[in-house]
C-alpha positions in Angstrom: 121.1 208.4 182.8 124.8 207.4 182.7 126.5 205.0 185.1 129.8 205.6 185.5 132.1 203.5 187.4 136.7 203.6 187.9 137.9 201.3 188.7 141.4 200.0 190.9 144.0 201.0 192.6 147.4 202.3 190.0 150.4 202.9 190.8 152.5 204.5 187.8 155.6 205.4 187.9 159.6 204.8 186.4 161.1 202.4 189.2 157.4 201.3 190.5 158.2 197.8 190.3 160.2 198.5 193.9 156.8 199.0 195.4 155.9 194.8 194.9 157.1 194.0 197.9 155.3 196.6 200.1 152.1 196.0 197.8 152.2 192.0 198.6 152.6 192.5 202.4 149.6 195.3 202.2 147.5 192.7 200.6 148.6 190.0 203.0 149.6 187.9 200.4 152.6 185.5 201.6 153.0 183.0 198.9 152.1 184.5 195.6 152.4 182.7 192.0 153.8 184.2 189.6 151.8 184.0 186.2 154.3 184.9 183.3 155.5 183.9 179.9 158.4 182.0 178.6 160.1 185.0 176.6 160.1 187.2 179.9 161.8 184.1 182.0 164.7 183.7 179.4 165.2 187.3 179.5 166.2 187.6 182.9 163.2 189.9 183.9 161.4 187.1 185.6 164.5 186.1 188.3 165.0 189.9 188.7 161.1 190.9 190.1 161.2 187.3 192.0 164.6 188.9 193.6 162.5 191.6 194.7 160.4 189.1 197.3 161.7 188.2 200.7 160.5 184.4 199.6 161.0 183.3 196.4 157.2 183.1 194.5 155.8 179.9 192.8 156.3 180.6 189.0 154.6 179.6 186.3 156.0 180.3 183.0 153.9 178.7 179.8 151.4 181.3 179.0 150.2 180.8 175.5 150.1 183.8 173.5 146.3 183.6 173.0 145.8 182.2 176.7 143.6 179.0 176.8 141.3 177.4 179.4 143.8 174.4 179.4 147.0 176.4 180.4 144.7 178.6 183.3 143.8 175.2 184.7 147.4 174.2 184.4 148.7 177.6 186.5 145.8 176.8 189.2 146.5 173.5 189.7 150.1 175.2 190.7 148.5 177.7 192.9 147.1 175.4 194.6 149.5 172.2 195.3 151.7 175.2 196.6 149.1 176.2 199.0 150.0 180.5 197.2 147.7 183.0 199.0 147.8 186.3 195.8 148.8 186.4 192.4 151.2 188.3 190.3 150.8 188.6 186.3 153.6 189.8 185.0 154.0 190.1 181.1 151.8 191.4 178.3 148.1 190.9 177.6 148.2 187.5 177.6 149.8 186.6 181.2 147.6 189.0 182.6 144.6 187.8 181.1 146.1 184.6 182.2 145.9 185.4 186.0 142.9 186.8 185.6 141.3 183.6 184.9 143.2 181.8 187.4 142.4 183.8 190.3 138.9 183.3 189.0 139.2 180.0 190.1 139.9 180.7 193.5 137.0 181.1 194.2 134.5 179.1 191.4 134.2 176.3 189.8 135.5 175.6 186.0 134.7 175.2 182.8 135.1 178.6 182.2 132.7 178.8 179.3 129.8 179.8 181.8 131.4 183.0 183.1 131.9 184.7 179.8 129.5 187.4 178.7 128.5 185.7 176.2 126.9 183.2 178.0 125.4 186.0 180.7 128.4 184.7 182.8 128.8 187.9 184.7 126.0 187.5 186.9 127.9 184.3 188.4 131.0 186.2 189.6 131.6 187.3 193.2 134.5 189.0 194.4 135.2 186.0 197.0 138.7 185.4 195.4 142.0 185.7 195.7 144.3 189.0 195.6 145.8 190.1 192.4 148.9 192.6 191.2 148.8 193.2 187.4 152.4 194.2 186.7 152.3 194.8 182.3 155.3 194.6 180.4 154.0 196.2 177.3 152.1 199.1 176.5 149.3 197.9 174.7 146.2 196.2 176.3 146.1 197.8 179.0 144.6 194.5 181.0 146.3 196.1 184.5 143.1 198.3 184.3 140.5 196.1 182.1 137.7 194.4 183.9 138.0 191.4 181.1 140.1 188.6 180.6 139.6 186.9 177.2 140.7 183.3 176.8 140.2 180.8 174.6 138.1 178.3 176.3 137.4 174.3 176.0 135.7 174.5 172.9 138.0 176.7 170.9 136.1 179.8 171.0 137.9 183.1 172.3 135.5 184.5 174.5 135.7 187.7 177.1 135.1 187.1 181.1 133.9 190.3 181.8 132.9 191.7 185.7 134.4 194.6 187.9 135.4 191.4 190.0 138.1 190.7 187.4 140.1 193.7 188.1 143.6 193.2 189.6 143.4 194.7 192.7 146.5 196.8 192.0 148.3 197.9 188.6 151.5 198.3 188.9 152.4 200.2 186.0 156.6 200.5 185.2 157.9 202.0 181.5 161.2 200.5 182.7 160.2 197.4 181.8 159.3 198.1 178.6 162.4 199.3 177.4 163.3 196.0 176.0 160.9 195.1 173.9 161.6 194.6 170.2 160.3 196.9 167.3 157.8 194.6 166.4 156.5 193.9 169.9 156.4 197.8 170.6 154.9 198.2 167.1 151.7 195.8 167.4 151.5 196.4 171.0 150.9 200.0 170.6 148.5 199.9 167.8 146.3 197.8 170.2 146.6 200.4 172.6 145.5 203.3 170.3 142.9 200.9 169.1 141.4 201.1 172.0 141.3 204.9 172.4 139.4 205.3 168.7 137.2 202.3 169.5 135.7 203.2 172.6 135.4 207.3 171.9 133.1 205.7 168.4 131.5 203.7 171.5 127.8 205.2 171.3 127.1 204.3 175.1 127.5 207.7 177.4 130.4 208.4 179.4 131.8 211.7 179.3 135.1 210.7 181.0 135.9 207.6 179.0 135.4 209.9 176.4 137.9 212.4 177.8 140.4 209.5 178.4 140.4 208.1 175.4 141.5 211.4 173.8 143.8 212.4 175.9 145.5 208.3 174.9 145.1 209.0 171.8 147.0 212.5 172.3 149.8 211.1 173.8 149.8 207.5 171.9 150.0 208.5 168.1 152.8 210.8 168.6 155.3 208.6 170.5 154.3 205.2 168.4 157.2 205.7 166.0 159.3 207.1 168.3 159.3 204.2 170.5 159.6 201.7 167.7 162.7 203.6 166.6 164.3 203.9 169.7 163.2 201.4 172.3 165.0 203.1 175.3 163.7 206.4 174.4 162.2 207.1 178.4 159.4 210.1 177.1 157.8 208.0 174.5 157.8 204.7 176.9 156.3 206.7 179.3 153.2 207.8 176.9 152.9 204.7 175.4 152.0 203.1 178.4 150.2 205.5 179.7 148.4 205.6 176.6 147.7 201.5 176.9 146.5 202.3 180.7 144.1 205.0 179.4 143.2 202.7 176.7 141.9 200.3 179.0 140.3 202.7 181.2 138.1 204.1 178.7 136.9 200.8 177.4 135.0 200.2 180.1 132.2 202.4 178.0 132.5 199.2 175.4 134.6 198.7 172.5 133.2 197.2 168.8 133.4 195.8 165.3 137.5 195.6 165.0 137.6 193.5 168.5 134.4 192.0 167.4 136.5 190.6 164.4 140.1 189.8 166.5 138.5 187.8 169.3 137.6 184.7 167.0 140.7 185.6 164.6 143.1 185.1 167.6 141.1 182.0 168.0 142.2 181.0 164.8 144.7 178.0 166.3 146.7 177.6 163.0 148.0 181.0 163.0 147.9 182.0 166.6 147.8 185.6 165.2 148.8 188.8 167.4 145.6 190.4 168.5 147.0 194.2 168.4 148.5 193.7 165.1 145.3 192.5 163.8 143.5 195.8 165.4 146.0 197.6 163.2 144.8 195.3 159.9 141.4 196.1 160.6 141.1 199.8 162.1 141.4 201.8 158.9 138.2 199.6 157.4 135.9 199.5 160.7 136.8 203.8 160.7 135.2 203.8 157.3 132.2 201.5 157.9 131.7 203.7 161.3 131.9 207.0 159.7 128.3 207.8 158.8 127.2 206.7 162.4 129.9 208.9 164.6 128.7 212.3 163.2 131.6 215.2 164.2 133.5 212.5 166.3 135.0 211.4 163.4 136.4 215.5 163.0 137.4 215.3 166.5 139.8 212.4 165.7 140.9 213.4 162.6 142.3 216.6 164.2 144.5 214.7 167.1 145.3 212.4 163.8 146.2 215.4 161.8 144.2 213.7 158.4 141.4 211.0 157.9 141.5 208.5 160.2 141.1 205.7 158.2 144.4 206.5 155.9 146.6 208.0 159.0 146.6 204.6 160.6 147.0 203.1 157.6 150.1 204.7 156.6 151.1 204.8 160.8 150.6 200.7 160.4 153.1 200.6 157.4 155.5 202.8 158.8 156.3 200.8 161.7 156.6 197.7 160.2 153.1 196.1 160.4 151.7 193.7 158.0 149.6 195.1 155.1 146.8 193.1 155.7 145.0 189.6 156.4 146.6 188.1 153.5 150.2 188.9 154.7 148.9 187.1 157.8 147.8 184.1 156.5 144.3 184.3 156.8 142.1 182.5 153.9 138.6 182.7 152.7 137.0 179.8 155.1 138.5 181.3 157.9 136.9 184.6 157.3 133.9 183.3 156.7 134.3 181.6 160.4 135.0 184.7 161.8 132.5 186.6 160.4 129.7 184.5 162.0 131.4 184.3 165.3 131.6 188.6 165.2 127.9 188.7 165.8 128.2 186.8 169.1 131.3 188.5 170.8 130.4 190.5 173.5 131.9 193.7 171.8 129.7 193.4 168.5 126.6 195.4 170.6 128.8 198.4 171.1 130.1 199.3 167.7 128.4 202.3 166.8 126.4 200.5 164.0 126.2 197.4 164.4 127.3 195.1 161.0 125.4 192.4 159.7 127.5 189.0 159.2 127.6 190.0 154.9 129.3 193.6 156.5 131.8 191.9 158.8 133.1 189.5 155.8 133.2 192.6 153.7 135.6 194.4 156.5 137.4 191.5 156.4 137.7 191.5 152.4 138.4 195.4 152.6 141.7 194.8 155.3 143.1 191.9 152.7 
């Protein structure tokens, strides 16, 4: 038997970001915060979706970019010396992960480390909490739709909060405000998004439409990639890349595997602070490999959307639009893959890669992507 549950409220659409005002007031939220990053403040974006509000929202602007326990506490200590009522993330994966956590904590108690999966947190999650608009301003991981925020808690470990409590209760999904974002950005942000769509389709759990989803990303994902990195106000292929991150997400509620198995505790890596969809980019082509034997004619399926073998078409995608070569070009050295290879076996996506490595087979992925 398959359960299969979707998910929240989306509304997707060029201009969308209009509907904020009418969304807030629906949701009888007065006196939102406004969870963001410091990149998105100094370019303007920030003061132009607060102009948007009849009453200028509580903003806080310091998101890391691997969100930590000790900035979500900072943001709800905010929220709550200015008495806000709702919560706006607005940014990439990070900010909204971000406000996940925070409105979290309107209604629990910290540390944090006892809700993640992990630690069997999602049994001690209620929906008694605050209301949330995801509003993403890249097209990559899709958190607007994902039921997990991952954040890297008190003790340094970068773990996923994972219950259907943590969805925003709206997605407000805008290409417009993508249209900004640099080659690079568009670049590593997209890979994540198509990592996504191969990860959960290898996903040995049964859910036909996830399935369906995730193909249909992939479909519109691959094919626009280079054209957005080339031509970042090109409207078509922002419009399938981030529909391509939404679908991304909404498939991966079946599970993901190995490759975010591997980037959780690499992003945790504090010394680098490394870019978690460039690093699914790094990784893909070798997981693909190691998977290969264990996905039967799925891996047929995929390399017909790809148009060749997986494994070297997002390889050569990777290099095409300017993404790192591998973990060496990233900095990453022997004892931190040893780290990380231990730490792979306890993230909550390691149980559904469709086989599942041993700690010798996630330091040899992480030798293969050097």
């Amino acid at each position: 038997m398959a359960l299969i549950t979707y998910l929240t409220r989306i509304e997707f659409d060029e201009g969308a970001i209009g509907k904020l005002p009418a969304i807030l007031d629906g949701l009888g939220v007065r006196r939102p915060l406004l969870v963001t990053d410091r990149g998105l403040v100094a370019s303007g974006l920030v003061e132009r979706v607060a102009g948007l509000l009849a009453q200028a929202p509580t903003i806080f602007g310091e998101t890391p970019a691997n969100p930590t326990e000790e900035a979500v506490d900072a943001a709800f200590a905010l929220y709550r010396a200015e008495d806000c009522d709702g919560i706006v993330g607005l940014g990439g994966g990070s900010s909204l992960d971000l406000a996940k956590a925070v409105r979290l904590l309107t209604g629990h108690d910290g540390p944090l480390a006892q809700y993640t999966a992990v630690e069997g947190g999602a049994a001690r999650i209620h929906g008694r909490i605050c209301p949330l608009v995801a509003v993403p301003t890249t097209s990559g991981t899709g958190s607007e739709v994902g039921r997990a925020a991952v954040i890297i808690t008190a003790e340094g470990r970068k773990l996923g909060i994972v219950s259907p409590h943590m969805l925003p209760s709206v997605a407000l999904c805008d290409p417009e405000l993508t249209y900004g974002l640099p080659p690079f950005l568009t670049a590593a942000t997209g890979m994540d998004a198509i990592s996504h769509c191969l990860e959960t389709y290898m996903a040995p759990s049964v859910n036909p439409p996830a399935d369906a989803i995730a193909i249909d990303g992939l479909k519109r994902g691959v094919p626009a990639i280079r054209r957005a990195v080339a031509d970042g106000s090109d409207r078509s292929a922002r419009w399938e890349m981030m529909m391509c991150a939404l679908e991304g997400a909404m498939a991966f509620q079946k599970g993901l595997g190995a490759v975010h198995a591997l980037t959780h505790p690499l992003g945790a890596v504090r010394e680098l602070n490394l870019h978690h969809g460039t690093l699914n980019a790094v990784l893909m082509p070798a997981v693909l490999r190691f998977n290969r034997a264990s996905i039967g004619a799925k891996w047929d399926v995929i390399a017909e959307i790809l148009g060749g073998e997986p494994d070297r078409v997002v390889a050569d995608l990777s290099r095409d639009i300017g993404l790192p070569a591998g973990l060496d070009a990233m900095g990453v050295t022997e004892p931190m893959m040893e780290r990380v290879a231990g730490e792979a076996l306890k993230d909550h996506c390691h149980g559904t890669n469709p086989r599942l490595p041993t700690r010798d087979e996630y330091r040899a992925l992480l030798h293969e992507s050097r």
